[in-house]
LUMNU-546590 format. One record per residue (C-alpha): x negated, y negated, z; residue in three letters. Coordinates in steps of 0.02 Angstrom, whole numbers, plus 50000, padded with zeros to 5 digits. Each point is the difference from the previous one (the first is absolute). Layout:
N
X:Y:Z:ALA
...
***
This chain:
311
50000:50000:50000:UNK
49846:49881:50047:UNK
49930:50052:49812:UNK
50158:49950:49911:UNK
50011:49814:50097:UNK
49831:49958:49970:UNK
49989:50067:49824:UNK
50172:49865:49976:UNK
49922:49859:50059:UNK
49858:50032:49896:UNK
50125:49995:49861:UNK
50068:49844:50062:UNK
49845:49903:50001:UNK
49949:50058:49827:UNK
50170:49941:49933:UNK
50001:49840:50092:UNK
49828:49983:49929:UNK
50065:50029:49831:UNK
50144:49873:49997:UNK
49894:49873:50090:UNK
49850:50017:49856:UNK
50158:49969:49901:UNK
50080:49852:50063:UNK
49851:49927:50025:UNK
49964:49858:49881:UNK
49831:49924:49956:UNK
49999:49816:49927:UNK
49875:49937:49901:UNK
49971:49818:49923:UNK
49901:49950:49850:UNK
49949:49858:49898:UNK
50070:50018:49806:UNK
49869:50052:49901:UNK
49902:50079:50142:UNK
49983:50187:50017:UNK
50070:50082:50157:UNK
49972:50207:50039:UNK
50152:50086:50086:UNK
49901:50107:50115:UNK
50065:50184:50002:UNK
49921:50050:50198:UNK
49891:50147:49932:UNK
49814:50018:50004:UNK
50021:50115:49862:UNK
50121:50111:49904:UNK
50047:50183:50064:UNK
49991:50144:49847:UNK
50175:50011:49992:UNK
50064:49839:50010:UNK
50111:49912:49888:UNK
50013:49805:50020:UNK
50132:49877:49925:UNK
50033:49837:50003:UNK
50131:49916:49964:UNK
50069:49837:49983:UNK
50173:49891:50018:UNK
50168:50050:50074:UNK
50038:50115:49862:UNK
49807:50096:50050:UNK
49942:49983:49816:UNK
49854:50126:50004:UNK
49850:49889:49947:UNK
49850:50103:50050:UNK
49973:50202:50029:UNK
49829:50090:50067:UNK
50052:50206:49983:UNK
49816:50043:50090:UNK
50021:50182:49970:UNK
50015:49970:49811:UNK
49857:49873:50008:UNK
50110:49847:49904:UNK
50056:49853:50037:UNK
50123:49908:49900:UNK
50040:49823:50004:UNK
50182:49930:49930:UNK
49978:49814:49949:UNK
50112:49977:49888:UNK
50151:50003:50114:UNK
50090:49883:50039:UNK
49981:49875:49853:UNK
49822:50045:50005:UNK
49976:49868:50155:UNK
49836:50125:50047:UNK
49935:50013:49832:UNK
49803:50016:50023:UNK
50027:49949:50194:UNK
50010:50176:50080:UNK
49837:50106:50053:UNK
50028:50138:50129:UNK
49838:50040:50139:UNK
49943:50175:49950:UNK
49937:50041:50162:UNK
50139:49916:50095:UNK
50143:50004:49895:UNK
50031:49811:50049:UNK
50073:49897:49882:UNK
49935:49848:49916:UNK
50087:49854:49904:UNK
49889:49872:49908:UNK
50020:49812:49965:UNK
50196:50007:50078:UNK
50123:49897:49960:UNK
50153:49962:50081:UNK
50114:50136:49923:UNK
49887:50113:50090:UNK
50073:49959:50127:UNK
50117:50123:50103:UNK
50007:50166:50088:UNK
49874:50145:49968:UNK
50000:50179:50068:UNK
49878:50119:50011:UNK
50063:50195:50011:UNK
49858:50115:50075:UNK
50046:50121:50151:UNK
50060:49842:50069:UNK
50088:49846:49934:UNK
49920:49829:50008:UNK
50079:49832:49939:UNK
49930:49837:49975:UNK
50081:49817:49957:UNK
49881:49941:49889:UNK
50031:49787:49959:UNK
49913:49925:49874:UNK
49979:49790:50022:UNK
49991:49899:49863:UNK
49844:49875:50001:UNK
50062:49849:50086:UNK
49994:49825:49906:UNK
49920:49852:50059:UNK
50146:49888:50104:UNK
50014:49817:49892:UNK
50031:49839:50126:UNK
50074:49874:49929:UNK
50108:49835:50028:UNK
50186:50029:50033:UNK
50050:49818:49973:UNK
49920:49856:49930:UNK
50083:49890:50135:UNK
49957:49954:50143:UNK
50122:50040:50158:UNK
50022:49980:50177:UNK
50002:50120:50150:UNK
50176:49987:50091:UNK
49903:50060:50163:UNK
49859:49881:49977:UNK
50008:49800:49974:UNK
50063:49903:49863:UNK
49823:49976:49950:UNK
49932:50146:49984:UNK
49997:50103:49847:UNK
49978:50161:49956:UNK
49938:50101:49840:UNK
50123:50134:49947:UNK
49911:50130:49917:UNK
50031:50210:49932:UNK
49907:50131:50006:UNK
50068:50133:49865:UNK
49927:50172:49925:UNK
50126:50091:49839:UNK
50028:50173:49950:UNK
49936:50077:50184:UNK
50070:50153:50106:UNK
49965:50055:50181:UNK
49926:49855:50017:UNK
49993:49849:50152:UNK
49977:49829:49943:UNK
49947:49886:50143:UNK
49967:49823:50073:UNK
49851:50014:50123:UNK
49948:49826:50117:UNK
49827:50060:50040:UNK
50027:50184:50079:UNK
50166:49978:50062:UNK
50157:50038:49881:UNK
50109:49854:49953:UNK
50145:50109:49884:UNK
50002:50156:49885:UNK
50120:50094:49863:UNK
49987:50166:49950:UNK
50063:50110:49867:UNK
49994:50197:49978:UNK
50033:50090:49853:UNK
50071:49854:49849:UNK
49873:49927:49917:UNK
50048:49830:50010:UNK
49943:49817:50033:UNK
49968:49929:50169:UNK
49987:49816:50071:UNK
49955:49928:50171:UNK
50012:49824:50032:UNK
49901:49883:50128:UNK
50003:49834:50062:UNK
49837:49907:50056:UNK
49952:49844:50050:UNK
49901:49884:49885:UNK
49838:49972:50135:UNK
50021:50176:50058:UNK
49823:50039:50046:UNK
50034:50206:50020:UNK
49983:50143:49906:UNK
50139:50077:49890:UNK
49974:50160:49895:UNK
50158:50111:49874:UNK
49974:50197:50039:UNK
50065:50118:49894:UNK
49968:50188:50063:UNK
50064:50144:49999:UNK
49938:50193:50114:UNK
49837:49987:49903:UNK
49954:49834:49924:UNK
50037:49815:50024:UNK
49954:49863:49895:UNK
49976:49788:50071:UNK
50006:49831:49947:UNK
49956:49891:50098:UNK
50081:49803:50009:UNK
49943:49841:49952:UNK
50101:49885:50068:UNK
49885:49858:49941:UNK
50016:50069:49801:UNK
50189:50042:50029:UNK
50079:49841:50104:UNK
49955:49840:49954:UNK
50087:49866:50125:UNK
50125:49884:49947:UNK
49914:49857:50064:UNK
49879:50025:49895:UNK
50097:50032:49839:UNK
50092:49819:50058:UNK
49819:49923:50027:UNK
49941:50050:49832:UNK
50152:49941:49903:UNK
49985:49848:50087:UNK
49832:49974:49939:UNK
50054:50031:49812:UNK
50132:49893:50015:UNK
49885:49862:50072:UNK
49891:50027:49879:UNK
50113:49994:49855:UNK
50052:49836:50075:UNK
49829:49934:50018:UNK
49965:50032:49819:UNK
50158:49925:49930:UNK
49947:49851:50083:UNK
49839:50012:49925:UNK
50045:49993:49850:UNK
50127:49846:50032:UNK
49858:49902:50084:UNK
49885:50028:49847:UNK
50113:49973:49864:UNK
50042:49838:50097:UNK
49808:49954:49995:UNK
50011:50052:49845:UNK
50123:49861:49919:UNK
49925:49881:50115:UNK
49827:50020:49949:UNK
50068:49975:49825:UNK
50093:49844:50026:UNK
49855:49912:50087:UNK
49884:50078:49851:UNK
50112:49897:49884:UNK
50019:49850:50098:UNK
49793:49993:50007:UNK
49978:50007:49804:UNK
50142:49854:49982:UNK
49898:49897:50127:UNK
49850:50044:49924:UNK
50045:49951:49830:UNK
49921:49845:49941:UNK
50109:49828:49981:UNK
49993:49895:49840:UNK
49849:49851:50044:UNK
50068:49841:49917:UNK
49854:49852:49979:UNK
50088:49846:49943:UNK
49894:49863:49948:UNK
50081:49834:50035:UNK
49981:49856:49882:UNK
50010:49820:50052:UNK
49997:49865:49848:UNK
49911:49857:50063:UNK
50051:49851:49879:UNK
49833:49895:50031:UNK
49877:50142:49987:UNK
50113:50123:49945:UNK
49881:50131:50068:UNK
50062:50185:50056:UNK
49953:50082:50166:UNK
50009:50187:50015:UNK
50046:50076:50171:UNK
50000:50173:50057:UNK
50105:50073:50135:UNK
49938:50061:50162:UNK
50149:50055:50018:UNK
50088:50141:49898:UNK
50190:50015:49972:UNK
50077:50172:50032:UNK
50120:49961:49878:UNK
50060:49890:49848:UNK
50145:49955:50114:UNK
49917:49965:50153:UNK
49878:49873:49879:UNK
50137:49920:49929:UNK
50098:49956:50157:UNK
49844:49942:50109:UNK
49814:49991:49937:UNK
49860:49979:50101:UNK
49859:49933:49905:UNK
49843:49994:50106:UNK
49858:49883:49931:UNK
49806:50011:50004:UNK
***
């Protein structure tokens, strides 16, 4: 009677063994393109072993090893062909090996031995680089801050990403994050910082196995208001400045030509007239020639008032 109730427990713990090597479930993560080995447990293959994996839901047989027949036959072209070329098979340990994955790869594989082993493979695609960039191009005001300060509104986005985390890190410490699982979609985060904000922003996008960062410039990104105002200012006084340039030289301009005209008038010599009186003596009837010292300007002047100077 002891036999039989230790021979049933022994029975018991082999089956519980059994079902727990098959329940259990192995996950493994890899980068696309990357190759990743599905490890089969065995230091080497028994003479009469026959391994098979398989792969999906459905347990599409994708690789055999019969050891007693010596072959070992792999089935690539399954399944749309996803594994063409990909699948190589350990001859020592029957593990299995998938190169440069991609993310159909992606999914449940069994191994059939004595035992039965799964694994959850997931294949990530290579993350892209997170782009920061201005949300608005004006400038607005916190409601929990005062009227005169401003912030910079700004997005971080990343497109066609799955199981992914996009994130806004201030330094070490988290500030928000969105994730996404299995669409491949687009993803946006926005932030608000201050335009003299001395610390350190970074974007993170990462997912189990890779993240990528951008970091923030808030100096490229925000430009202040004041200083947009400032610098139209200064255009528009200098615009104003040069119109009246040009007014104040064009008025030089005409006057410089009126006085240039005025000048040659003045300048132009008058008409001399040199009269030479004659006085009729009637005793010595002799004639006496005089000569001005004094020149008329003008017949008109002459003939209303002559000033005759003698030697």
């Amino acid at each position: 009677m002891l036999h039989v109730v230790i021979l049933f427990c022994w029975c018991l713990c082999k089956l519980a063994d059994v079902f727990a090597d098959t329940d259990a479930v192995k996950s493994v993560s890899v980068l696309e393109g990357d190759s990743v080995t599905l490890h089969s447990g065995l230091t080497e293959m028994m003479d009469n072993d026959l391994i098979l994996w398989r792969f999906g839901y459905n347990k599409t047989l994708i690789a055999q090893i019969d050891v007693m027949d010596g072959s070992i036959t792999v089935y690539d072209d399954v399944l749309d062909e996803r594994f063409r070329d990909r699948l190589k098979v350990d001859h020592q340990t029957g593990s299995l090996i998938i190169t440069n994955t991609r993310t159909e790869h992606t999914g449940l594989y069994q191994l059939q031995t004595n035992t039965v082993k799964n694994f959850t493979l997931t294949v990530y695609a290579r993350l892209p680089v997170p782009v920061i960039s201005r949300n608005s191009p004006q400038c607005s005001s916190s409601s929990s801050s005062s009227s005169s300060q401003q912030n910079c509104s700004l997005v971080c986005s990343v497109v066609n990403v799955s199981h992914v985390t996009l994130s806004w890190y201030k330094g070490n410490s988290l500030l928000s994050s969105i994730s996404v699982s299995d669409l491949s979609i687009s993803l946006s985060l926005p932030l608000e910082v201050e335009y003299q904000d001395k610390n350190s922003y970074s974007c993170v996008l990462n997912n189990p196995i890779n993240n990528q960062t951008t970091h923030l410039d808030i100096t490229q990104l925000c430009h202040t208001c004041s200083g947009s105002l400032s610098l139209i200012v200064l255009i528009s006084v200098a615009a104003v400045a040069g119109s009246l340039l040009i007014v104040v030289a064009f008025v030089m301009f005409l006057t410089c030509r009126k006085c240039r005209k005025t000048d040659q008038k003045v300048q132009t010599p008058e008409e001399i007239i040199y009269i030479e009186p004659t006085f009729k003596n009637r005793k010595l009837h002799k004639t006496v020639r005089f000569i001005p010292k004094v020149c008329c300007s003008s017949l008109y002047q002459f003939s209303s008032q002559a000033n005759l100077c003698f030697f």
